[in-house]
N, C-alpha and C positions, 0 to 999 in steps of 0.2 A: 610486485606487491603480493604477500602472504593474502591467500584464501581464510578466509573465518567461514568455517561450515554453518557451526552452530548459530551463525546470525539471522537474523528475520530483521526489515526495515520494515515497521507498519505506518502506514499513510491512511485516515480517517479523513473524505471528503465530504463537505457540505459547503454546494454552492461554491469549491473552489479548484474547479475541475480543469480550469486554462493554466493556474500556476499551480497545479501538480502536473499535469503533463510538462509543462517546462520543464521542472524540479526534477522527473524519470528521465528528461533525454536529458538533463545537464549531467546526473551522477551515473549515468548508462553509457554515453557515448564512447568514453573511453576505453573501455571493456573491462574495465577492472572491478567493478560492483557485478553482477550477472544478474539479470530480470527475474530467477529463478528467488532472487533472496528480498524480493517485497511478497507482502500483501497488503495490499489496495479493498478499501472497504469504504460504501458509498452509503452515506445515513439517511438515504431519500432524499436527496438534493435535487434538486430541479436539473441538474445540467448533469448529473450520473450518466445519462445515457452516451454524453461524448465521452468521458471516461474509462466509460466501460468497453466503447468503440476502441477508441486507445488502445485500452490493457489488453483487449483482447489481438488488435494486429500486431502485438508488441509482445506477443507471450508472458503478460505479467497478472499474476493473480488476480481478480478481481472476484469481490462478493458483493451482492447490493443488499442492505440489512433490512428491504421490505417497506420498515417504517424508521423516524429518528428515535431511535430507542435509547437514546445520551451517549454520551462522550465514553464512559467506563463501561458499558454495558459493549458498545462494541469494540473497543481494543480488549476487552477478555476476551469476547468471543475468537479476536485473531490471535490473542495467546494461546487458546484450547488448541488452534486450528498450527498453530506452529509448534508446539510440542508434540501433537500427531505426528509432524511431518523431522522432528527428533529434533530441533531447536531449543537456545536455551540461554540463546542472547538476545535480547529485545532493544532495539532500537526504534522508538516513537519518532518521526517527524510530523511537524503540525507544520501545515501549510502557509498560513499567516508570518510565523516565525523565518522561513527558512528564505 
């Protein structure tokens, strides 16, 4: 499988922090996605902090945004944060959906 550099996976967690960790080891396990290509952003959820246990033994980005500061307020914040990092494909998954 072709590498896509330019891609970023962002995952917005609130309160859905057991089926996104499922959701990173089902599209991770294989090796063909790499942990380097999410960012994981926690909107104060109550259960962030397993999450963020996760991402962190798991090398996967995580930021916790403080407070719930809405749904488009923090997927910009990880488009700022991935265009830093020279990205330029965005792929959203929402947790519910996936």
């Amino acid at each position: 499988m072709r590498e896509i550099k330019e891609l970023i996976i962002i995952i917005l967690n609130y309160n859905s922090s057991k089926e996104i960790i499922r959701q990173l080891s089902m599209l991770t396990n294989k090796g063909e996605i790499s942990n380097d290509s999410f960012i994981i952003l926690d909107n104060n959820s109550n259960d962030g902090e397993d999450l963020e246990a996760y991402c962190n033994a798991h090398n996967f980005f995580f930021h916790q945004m403080g407070n719930n500061l809405g749904y488009a307020y923090a997927n910009n914040w990880a488009i700022r944060k991935a265009i830093e990092w020279g990205k330029n494909i965005f792929l959203f998954l929402i947790p519910i959906f996936i």
